[in-house]
Each structure stands twice: as C-alpha cells, then as structure tokens.
N, C-alpha and C positions, 0 to 999 in steps of 0.2 A: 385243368386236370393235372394233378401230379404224382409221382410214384416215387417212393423211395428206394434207394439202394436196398442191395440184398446186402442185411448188415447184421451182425451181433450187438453193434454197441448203439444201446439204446437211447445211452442220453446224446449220438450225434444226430440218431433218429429224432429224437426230440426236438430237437435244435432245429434240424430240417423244417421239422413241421410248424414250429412258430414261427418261421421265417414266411413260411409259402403264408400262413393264416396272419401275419404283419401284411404281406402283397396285396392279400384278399383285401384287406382291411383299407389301404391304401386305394384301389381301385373303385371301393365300395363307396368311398366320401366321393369319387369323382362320376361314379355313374351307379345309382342306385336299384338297375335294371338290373345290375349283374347280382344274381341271387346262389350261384352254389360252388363252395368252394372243394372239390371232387377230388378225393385224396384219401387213400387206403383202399387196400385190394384185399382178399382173402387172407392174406398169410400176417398183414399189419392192420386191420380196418380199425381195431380195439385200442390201438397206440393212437392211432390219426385224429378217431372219435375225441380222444379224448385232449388231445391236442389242436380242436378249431376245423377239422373237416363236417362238413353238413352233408354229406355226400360221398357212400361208398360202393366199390364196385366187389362184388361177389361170387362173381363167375365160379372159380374153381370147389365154392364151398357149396355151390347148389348144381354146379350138372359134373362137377369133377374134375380129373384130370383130361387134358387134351393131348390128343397123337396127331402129332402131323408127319404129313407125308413131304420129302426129300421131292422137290419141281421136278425130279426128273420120275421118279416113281411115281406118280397121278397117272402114266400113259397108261 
C-alpha cells in the first residue's frame, strides 16, 4: 500500500508512482502471489490508476468526510 504526498506538482506525483509500480513490478518476478499494488485514495485514485495502481482505496468519496474526536474528548 502506498500513498502519496499531498502535492500540487503532478509530474513528481508521477514519478512517485512509477517508482512504487517499478517495486511492484520487481517483487512480482520474485513472488507471483503478491497480486495488488494498492495506491491512490480519494483525492489521487485517477493519477495512480493511471499510473500502475490495480488497487484503490475510496473511503472519503463514498461515506465522506470524517470527524474525529481529540483522545481526550471521547470521555
């Protein structure tokens, strides 16, 4: 699983992501078991997709934003 910076510039986004999909790539001739390379989240999924991720995570686009609560305000 990987995640990228919170970034404007795209093409180091890019960069990133051939990098992590090179790893994959690398691990994948040594063990053929490992099937998904899990990379982009809600805010990048569309950049990641297109750059080697088989596998993205969605949370924020399908139940929204989250609130949490400060450890000590849960009492």
């Amino acid at each position: 699983m990987a995640m990228l910076p919170l970034s404007g510039d795209e093409a180091m986004l890019k960069k990133l992501c051939r990098k992590m999909r090179a790893l994959y790539d690398g691990l994948r001739r040594e063990d053929a078991d490992i099937e998904h390379l899990s990379m982009g989240m809600s805010g990048d999924w569309k950049l990641c997709a297109e750059n080697g991720s088989n596998m993205i995570r969605l949370g924020t686009s399908l139940f929204g934003p989250r609130h949490y609560l400060a450890p000590d305000a849960q009492n």
